[in-house]
N, C-alpha and C positions, 0 to 999 in steps of 0.2 A: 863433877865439880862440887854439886853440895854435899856429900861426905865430907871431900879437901878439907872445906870449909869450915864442917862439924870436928875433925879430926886435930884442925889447927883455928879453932874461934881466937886464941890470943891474938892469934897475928892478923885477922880482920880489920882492925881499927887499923892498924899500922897500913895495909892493904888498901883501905878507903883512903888516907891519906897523901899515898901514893897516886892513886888515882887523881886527886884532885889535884896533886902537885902539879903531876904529867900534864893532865890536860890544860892550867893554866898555861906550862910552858909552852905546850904545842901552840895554846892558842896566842901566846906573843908572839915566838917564834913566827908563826903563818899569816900575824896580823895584815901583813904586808901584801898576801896575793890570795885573795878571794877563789882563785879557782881552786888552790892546794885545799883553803880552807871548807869550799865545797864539798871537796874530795874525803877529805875527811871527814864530814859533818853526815856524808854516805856510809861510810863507812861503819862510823861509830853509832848511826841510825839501823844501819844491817846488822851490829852484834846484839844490841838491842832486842829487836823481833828475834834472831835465831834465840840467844838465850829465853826467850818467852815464850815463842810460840814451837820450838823445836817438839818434836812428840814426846812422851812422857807418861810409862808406867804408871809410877808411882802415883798418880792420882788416879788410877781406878781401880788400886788397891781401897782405898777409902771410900770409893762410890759418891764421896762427896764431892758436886761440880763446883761449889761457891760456899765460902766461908766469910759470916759478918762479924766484926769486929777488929778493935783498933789494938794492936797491940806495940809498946815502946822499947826503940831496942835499948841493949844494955850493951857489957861490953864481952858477953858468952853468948850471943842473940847472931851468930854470923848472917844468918839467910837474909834476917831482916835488913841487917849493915850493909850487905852484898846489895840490894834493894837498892839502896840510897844508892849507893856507889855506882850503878847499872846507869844510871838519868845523868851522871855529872857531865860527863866527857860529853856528848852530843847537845847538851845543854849550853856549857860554856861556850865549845867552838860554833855553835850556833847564833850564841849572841857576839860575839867576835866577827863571824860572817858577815849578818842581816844588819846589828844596829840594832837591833829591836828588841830589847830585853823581856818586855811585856808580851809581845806577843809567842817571844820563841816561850818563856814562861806558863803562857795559856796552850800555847801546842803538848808542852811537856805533860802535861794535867790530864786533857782530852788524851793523850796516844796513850798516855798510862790506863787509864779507861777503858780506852776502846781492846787495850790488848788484853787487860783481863774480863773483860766483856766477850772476847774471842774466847778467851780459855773456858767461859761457864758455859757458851753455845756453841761450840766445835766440840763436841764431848770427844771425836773419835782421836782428837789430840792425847786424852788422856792425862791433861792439864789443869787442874783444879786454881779455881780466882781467890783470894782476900780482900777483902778489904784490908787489911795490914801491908798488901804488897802495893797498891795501890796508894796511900797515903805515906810507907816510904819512898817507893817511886817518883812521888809529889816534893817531898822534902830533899831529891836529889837535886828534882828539877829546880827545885828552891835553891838550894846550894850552887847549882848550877851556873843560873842566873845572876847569883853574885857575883860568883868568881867574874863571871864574863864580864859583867858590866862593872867592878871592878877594873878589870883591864881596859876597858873602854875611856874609862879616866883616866886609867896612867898613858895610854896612849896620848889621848887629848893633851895633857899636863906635861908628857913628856917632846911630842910634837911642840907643843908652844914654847917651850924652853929652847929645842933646836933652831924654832925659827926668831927668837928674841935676840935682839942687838947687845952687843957685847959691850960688858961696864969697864 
């Protein structure tokens, strides 16, 4: 997948967009039954970990388990894009679930964390951490959290219209 990526960086943005589109729909669409949206909130928490923690060569070609530093994406920067993109879906349908913007927000932060906290001390992943993957991560989760709670108001806003007396 990150060759893909590297191969076609144009269509990243486009890619992330898509992403965020989908998931807002998903998450109107499902607003309605907690258990689909459960379901998929499992879901999109298990592509998550696989894409992070699945095993991985390429980091012990480098011997490097953990790299410091912030770097910003651009619009030829796919990995980092892919980053953001990775936290929306489980973010938004998360706050669409719970109701809890802040704290599916604070979960998004800590799991972003903790998974490349796993990648610097599971070496035999062969998983190397950022700090970059971590703070886009963060910025998904951020994104995330709008979208959702975004829909949370149009829910509310659209609910009180349906149930408002007719002029």
């Amino acid at each position: 997948m990150p060759t893909f990526l590297v191969e076609h960086s144009a269509l990243v943005p486009l890619g992330v967009l898509v992403v965020v589109v989908g998931s807002a729909a998903s998450g109107w669409v499902g607003r309605r039954s907690p258990r689909v949206l459960g379901w998929l909130v499992g879901l999109a928490l298990l592509g998550v970990l696989t894409v992070t923690l699945a095993p991985d060569d390429r980091g012990r070609v480098h011997g490097v388990t953990c790299e410091v530093g912030i770097d910003f994406p651009s619009w030829g920067s796919s990995e980092l894009l892919a980053n953001v993109a990775l936290f929306v879906p489980v973010t938004v349908l998360a706050v669409v679930r719970f109701r809890r913007p802040v704290f599916v927000g604070l979960g998004g932060i800590v799991l972003s964390a903790a998974i490349e906290g796993t990648q610097a001390l599971a070496v035999v992943l062969g998983r190397s951490c950022t700090t970059s993957d971590w703070a886009m991560n963060t910025a998904g989760t951020v994104l995330g959290v709008g979208v959702g709670a975004a829909l949370l108001v149009l829910d509310r806003t659209h609910a009180g219209r349906a149930g408002a007396a007719p002029r």
